[in-house]
C-alpha positions in Angstrom: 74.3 88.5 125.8 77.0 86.0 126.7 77.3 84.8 123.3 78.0 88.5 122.2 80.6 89.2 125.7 82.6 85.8 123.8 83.1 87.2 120.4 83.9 90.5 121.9 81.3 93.1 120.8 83.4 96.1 121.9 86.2 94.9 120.2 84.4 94.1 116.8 82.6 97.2 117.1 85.7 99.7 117.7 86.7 97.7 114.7 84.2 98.3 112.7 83.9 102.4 113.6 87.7 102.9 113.5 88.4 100.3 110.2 85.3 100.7 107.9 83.6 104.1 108.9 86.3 106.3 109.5 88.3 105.8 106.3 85.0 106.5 104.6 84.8 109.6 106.1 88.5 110.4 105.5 87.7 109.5 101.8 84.4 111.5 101.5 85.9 115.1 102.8 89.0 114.5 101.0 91.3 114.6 103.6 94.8 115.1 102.3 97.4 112.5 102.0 100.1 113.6 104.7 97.5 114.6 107.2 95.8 110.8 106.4 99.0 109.3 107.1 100.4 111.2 109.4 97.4 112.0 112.3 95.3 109.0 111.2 97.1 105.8 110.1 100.1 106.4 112.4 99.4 108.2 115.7 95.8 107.3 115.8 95.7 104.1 114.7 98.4 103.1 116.3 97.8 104.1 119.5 94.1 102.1 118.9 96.3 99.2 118.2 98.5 99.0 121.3 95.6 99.9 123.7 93.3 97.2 122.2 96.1 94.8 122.7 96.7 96.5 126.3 93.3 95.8 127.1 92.9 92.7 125.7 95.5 91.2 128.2 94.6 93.2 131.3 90.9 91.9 130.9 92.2 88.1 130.5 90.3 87.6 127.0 91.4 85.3 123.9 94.9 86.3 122.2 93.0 85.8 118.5 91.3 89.2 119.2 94.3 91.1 118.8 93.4 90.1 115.0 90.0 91.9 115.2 91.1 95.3 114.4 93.3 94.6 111.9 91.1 92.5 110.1 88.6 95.8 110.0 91.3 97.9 109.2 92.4 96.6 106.6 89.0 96.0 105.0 87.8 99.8 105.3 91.6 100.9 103.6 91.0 97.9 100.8 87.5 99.9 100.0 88.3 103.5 101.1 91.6 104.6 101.2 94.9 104.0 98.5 96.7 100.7 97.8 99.6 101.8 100.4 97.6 102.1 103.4 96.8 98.3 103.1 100.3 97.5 104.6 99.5 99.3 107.9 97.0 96.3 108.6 100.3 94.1 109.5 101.7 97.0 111.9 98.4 97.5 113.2 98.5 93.6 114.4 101.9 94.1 115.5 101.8 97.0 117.4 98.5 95.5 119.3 100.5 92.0 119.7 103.6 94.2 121.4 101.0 96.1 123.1 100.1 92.6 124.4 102.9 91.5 125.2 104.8 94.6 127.1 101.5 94.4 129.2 102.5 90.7 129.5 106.3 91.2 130.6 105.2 94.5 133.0 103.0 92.0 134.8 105.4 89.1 135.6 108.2 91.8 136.3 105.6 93.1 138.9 105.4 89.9 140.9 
């Protein structure tokens, strides 16, 4: 169980859910394109993106996790979802490393 509390199991598995299994679904019931975009890549996704990286620094764990869901992200749209949606990977990392780092600059404003 430590092994598995290292890599970050919750992180890797949100990823996998939210990156790989969602966009399936999206794809299977034929979701349409401005509801795809506009509920799931930006405001869900997104917000995914900045809490992960909130949570990331308020729990003290390794910075390269911010990478995680990304990573799954853009693996799921690469099989799922159009050629577009692959971009939103790179926001996805960004808005988790801002998420990171606002947490970051709250903290030491704090003290």
């Amino acid at each position: 169980m430590a092994f598995l509390e290292r890599m970050g199991w919750r992180y890797w598995g949100l990823g996998l859910v939210m990156g790989l299994i969602v966009p399936a679904v999206l794809a299977w019931i034929s979701i349409g394109p401005v509801w795809r975009f506009g509920l799931f890549l930006v405001l869900i996704n997104g917000g995914i993106a900045v809490a992960t990286g909130r949570m990331i620094y308020q729990r003290t764990q390794p910075g390269w996790w911010l990478v995680i869901w990304p990573l799954c992200y853009l693996v799921g749209a690469y099989l799922f979802l159009p050629q577009y949606t692959w971009y939103f990977a790179v926001v996805y990392l960004c808005l988790a490393y801002l998420g990171y780092g606002l947490t970051q600059t709250k903290k030491i404003s704090e003290s």
